[in-house]
C-alpha positions in Angstrom: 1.6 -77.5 -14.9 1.5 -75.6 -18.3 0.1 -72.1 -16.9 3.1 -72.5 -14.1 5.3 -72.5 -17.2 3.7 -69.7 -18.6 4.0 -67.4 -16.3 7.7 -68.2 -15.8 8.4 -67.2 -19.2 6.6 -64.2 -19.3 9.6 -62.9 -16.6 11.7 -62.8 -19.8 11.7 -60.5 -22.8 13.0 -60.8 -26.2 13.8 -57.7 -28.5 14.7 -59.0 -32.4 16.1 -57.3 -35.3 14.9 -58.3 -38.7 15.5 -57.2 -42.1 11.7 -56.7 -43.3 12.3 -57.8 -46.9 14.2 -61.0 -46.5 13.1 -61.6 -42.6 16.7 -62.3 -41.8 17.0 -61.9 -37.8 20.2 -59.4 -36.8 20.1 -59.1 -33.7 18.2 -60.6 -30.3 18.9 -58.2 -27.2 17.3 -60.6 -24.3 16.4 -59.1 -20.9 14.5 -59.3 -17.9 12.8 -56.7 -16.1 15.5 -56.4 -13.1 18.0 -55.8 -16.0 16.1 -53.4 -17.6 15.2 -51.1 -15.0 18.8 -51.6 -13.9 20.6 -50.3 -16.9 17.5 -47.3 -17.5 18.7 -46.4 -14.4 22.8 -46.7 -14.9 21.9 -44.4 -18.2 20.2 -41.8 -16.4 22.9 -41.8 -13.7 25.7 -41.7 -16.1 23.6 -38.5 -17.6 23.6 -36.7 -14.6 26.9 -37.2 -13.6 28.2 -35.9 -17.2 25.9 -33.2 -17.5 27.4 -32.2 -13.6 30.8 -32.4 -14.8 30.3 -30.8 -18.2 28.5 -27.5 -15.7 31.1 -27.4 -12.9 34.2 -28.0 -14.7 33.9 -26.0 -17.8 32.9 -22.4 -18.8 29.5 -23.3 -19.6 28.8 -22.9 -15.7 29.6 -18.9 -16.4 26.2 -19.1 -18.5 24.2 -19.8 -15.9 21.9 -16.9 -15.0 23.4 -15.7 -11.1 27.0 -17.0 -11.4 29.3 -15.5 -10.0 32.0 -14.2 -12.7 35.8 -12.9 -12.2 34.5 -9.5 -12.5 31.2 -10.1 -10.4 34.0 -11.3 -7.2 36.3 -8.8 -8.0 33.7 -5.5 -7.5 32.5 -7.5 -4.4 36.1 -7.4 -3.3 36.0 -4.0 -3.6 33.1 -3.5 -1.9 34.5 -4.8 1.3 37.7 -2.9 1.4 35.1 0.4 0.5 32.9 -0.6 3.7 36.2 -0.7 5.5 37.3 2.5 4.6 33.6 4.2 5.3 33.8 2.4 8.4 36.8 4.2 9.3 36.2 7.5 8.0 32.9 7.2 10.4 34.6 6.6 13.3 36.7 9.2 13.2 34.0 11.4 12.3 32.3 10.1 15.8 35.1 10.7 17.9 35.2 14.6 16.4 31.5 15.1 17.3 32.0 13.5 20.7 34.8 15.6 21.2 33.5 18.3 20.1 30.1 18.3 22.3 32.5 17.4 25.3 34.8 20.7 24.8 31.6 22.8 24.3 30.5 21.5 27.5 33.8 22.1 29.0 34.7 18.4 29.8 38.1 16.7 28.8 38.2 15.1 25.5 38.1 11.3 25.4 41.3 10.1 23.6 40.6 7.9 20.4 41.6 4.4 21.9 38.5 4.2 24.4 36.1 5.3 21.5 37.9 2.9 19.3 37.1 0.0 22.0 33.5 1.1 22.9 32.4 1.2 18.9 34.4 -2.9 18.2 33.5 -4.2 21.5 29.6 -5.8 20.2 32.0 -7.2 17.1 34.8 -8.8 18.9 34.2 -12.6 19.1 34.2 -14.7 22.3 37.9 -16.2 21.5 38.8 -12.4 20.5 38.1 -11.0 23.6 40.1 -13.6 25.7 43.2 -13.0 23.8 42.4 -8.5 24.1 42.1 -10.0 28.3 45.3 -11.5 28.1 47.4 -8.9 25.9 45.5 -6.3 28.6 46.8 -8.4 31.4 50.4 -8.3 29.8 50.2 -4.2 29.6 48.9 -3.7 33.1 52.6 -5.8 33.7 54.7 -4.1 31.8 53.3 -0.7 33.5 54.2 -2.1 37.1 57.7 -2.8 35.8 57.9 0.8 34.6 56.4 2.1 38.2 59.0 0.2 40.0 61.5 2.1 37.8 60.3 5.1 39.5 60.1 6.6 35.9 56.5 8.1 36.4 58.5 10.8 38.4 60.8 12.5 35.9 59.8 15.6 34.4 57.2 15.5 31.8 57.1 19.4 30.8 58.8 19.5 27.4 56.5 18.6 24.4 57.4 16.0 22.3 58.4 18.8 19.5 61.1 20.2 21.1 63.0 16.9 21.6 65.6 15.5 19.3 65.2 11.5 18.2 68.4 9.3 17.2 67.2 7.3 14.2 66.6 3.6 15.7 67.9 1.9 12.8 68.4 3.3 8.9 66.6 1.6 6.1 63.2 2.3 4.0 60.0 2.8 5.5 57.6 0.5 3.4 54.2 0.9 5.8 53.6 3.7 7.3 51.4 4.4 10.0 47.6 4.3 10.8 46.6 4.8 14.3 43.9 2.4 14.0 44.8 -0.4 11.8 49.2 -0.1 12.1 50.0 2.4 14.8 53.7 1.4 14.2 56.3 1.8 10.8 57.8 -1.0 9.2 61.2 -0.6 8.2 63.5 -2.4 5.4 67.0 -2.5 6.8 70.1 -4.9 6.2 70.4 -8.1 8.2 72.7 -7.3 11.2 71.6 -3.9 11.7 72.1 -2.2 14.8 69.2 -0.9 16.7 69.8 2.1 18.9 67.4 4.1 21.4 66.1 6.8 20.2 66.2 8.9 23.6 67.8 8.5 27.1 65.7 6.5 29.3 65.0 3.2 31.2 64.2 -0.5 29.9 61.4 -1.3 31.2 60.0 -4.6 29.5 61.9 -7.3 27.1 60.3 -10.2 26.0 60.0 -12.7 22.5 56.8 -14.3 21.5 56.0 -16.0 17.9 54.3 -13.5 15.9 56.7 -10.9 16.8 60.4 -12.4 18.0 62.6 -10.1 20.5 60.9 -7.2 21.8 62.5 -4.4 23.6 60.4 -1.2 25.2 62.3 2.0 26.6 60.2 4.3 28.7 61.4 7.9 28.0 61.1 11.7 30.2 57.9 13.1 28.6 55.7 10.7 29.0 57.4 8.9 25.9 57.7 4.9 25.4 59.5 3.6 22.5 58.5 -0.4 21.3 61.3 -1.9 18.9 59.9 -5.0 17.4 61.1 -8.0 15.1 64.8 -8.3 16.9 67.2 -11.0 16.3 69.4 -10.6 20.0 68.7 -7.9 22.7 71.9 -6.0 24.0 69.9 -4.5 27.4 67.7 -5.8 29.9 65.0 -4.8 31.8 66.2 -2.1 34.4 69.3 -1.0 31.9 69.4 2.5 31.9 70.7 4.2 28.1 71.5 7.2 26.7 69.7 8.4 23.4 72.3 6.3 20.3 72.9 3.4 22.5 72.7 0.3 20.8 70.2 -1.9 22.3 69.8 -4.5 20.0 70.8 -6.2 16.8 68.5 -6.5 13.8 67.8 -9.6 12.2 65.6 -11.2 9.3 63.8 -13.9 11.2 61.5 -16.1 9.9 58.8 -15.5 11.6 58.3 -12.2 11.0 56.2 -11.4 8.1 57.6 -9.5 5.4 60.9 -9.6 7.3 61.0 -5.9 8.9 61.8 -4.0 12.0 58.8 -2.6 13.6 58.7 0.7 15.4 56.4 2.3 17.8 56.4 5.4 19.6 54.3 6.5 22.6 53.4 9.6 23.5 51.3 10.1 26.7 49.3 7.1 26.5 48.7 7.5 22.8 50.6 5.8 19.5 51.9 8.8 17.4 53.4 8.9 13.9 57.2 8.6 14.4 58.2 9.5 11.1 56.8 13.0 12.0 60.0 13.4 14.6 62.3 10.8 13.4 64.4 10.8 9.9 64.9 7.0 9.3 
């Protein structure tokens, strides 16, 4: 019976306080070793916790050899917009050489969009290409509509040069364009503008989506098409023939698109040109 009693009390531990001259007891701190190893542990917890917080919340983290600082994000930034720029530089570069060895060797040059599609098609992701199938799907349309027109057979002998635009719409041009990235100007212009056609020709496709409202396209004699984007209400339909000043459309700043601009795009035998070569907005 007694040794059962002493090893019950040795689960319990006593810590005193004394004064050594006068052997006054202050203080008695009683534990057990559950409670001990429970609160050694809470303490060591709390540290790591406040030592986190103290790192990842203040500028002491920015002392930590590797960590990325404003400046260190800012040149890597500028890195990718570099890369982009060599990237495009290069591919123009490629389509010169290939066009080059292809005139040498007496073949027909190879316009810019199919190199442009050979070099991204290993990057384009799987959910990219289905939506390049479906706006491909949507061209090959709008191409029927034209042929149905009969508007492949007008004549197609004066060069783009010699003809004589009607400004679509007046305002500011704030992007210009860039036949890879933008092949298309963006125009500032007050709300309720009218938008006219730039040439005589034939509608051959009209159309709204969400990234892009009203869209109206007017298939021209030279081989010339004419896109007018960002619309608030169309004045012509598909089939509509017009003369070159006609208004075919009102201008409006929608929400949806960005920036709040009228988008312009001019054709020119299969390719996107610059209109603001030919066109005084």
């Amino acid at each position: 019976m007694p040794k059962k009693i002493k090893e019950e009390r040795v689960r319990d531990f006593r810590v005193t306080l004394t004064n050594d001259e006068t052997h006054r007891e202050l203080g008695v701190l009683r534990f057990t070793r559950f409670s001990f190893f429970l609160t050694l542990s809470s303490v060591i917890l709390i540290i790591i916790i406040l030592v986190y917080c103290l790192i990842a919340f203040t500028p002491l983290r920015k002392n930590i050899p590797g960590y990325p600082d404003e400046y260190t994000k800012k040149a890597a930034i500028q890195n990718v917009i570099t890369i982009d720029s060599l990237e495009s530089v290069i591919t123009r570069w490629q389509l010169y050489t290939v066009n080059l060895d292809r005139i040498i060797k007496g073949e027909a040059p190879i316009p810019m969009d199919s190199i442009i599609k050979i070099q991204s098609r290993g990057n384009v992701a799987d959910d990219e290409k289905a939506f390049l199938s479906s706006r491909d799907s949507v061209l090959r349309d709008r191409v029927q509509k034209a042929e149905q027109f009969q508007i492949s057979e007008v004549l197609r002998d004066l060069p783009i040069e010699g003809m004589h635009f009607f400004p679509p719409i007046k305002g500011v041009v704030f992007k210009g364009f860039e036949l890879v990235q933008h092949p298309s100007v963006d125009i500032n212009a007050p709300n309720g503008s009218i938008v006219k056609a730039v040439l005589g020709g034939t509608v051959v496709f009209t159309g709204w989506s969400a990234s892009t409202g009203y869209t109206l396209g007017i298939q021209h004699q030279g081989d010339l098409l004419s896109i007018y984007r960002h619309l608030d209400k169309l004045l012509k339909s598909e089939g509509d023939e017009v003369a070159a000043g006609v208004p075919v459309a009102m201008y409006g700043n929608d929400s949806i698109s960005y920036g709040e601009h009228f988008n312009f795009e001019l054709w020119y035998k299969g390719s996107a040109v610059d209109p603001a070569r030919y066109i005084n907005f």
